[in-house]
C-alpha positions as a Python dict, from the first residue, in 0.01 Angstrom:
ca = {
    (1, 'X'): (0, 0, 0),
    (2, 'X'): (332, 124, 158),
    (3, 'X'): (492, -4, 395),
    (4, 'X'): (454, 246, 749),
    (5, 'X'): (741, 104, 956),
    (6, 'X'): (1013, -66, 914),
    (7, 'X'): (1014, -449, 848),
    (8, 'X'): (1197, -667, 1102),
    (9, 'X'): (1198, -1053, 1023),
    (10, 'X'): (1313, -1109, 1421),
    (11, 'X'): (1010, -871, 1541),
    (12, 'X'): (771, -1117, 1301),
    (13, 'X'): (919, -1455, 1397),
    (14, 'X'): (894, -1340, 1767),
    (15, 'X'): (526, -1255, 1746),
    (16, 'X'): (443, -1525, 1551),
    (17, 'X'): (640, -1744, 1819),
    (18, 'X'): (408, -1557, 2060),
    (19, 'X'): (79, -1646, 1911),
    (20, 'X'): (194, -2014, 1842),
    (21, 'X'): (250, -2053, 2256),
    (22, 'X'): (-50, -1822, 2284),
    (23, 'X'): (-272, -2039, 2058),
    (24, 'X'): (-149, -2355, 2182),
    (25, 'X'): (-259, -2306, 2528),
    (26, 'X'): (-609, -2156, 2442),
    (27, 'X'): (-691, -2512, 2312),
    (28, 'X'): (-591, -2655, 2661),
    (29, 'X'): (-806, -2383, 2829),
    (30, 'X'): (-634, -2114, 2891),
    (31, 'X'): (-805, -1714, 2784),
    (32, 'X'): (-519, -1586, 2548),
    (33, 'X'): (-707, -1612, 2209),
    (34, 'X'): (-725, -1207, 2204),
    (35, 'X'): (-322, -1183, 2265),
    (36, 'X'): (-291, -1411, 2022),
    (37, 'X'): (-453, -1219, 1764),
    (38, 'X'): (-316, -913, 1862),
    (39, 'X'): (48, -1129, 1837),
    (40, 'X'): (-86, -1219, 1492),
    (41, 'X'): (-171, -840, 1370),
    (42, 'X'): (176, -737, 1552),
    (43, 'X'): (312, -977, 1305),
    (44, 'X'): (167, -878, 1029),
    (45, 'X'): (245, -521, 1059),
    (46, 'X'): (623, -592, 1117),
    (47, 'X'): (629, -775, 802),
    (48, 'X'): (501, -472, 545),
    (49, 'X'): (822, -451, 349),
    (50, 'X'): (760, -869, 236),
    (51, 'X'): (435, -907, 97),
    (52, 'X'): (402, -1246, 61),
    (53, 'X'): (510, -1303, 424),
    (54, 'X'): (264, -1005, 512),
    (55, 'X'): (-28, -1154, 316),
    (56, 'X'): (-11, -1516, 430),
    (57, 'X'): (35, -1364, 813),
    (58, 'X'): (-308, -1181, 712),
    (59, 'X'): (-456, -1461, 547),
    (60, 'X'): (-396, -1685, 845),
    (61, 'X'): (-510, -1397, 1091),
    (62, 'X'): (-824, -1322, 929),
    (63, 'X'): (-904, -1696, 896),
    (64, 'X'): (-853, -1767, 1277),
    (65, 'X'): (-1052, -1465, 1374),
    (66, 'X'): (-1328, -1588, 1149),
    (67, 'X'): (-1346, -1955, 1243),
    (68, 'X'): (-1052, -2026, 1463),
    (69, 'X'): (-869, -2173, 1205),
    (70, 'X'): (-518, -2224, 1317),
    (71, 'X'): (-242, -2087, 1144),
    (72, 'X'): (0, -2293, 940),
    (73, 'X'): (285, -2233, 1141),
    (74, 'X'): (528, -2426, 997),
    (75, 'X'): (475, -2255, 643),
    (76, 'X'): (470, -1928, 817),
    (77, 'X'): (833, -2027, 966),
    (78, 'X'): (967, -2173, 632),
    (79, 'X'): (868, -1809, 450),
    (80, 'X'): (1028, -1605, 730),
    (81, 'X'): (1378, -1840, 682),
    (82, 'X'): (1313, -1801, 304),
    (83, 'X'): (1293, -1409, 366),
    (84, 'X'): (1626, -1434, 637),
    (85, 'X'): (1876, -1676, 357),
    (86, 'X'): (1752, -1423, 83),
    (87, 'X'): (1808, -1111, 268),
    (88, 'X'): (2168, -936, 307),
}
């Protein structure tokens, strides 16, 4: 599928920042699982032009939606540097 916007590795790492905090304090209590998904899709739809990146933000989307896995953040972090070093 092609990408329909532009790709910003900031825009993703923010939103995935987001959903980390986001996440982090639903577990303590606190009603932000919806932002956090909707951090999650924002995410995933600045990161069309890397599909790898894309598909694992999916992936770990889908999966928290589903059963409230959490994300892998740290692999999610380590693909968005590998993405930033790689990219002019």
């Amino acid at each position: 599928m092609p990408a329909t916007r532009v790709s910003c590795l900031e825009c993703v790492t923010k939103h995935v920042g987001a959903a980390y905090v986001l996440l982090t304090e639903t577990r303590e209590g606190y009603a932000h699982r919806l932002r956090a998904i909707g951090h999650l899709h924002e995410a995933e739809d600045e990161s069309q032009e890397f599909p790898d990146l894309h598909a694992a933000i999916r992936t770990a989307r889908k999966a928290f939606q589903a059963d409230g896995t959490m994300p892998d953040w740290e692999a999610l972090a380590q693909a968005a540097d590998a993405l930033r070093q790689s990219t002019p």
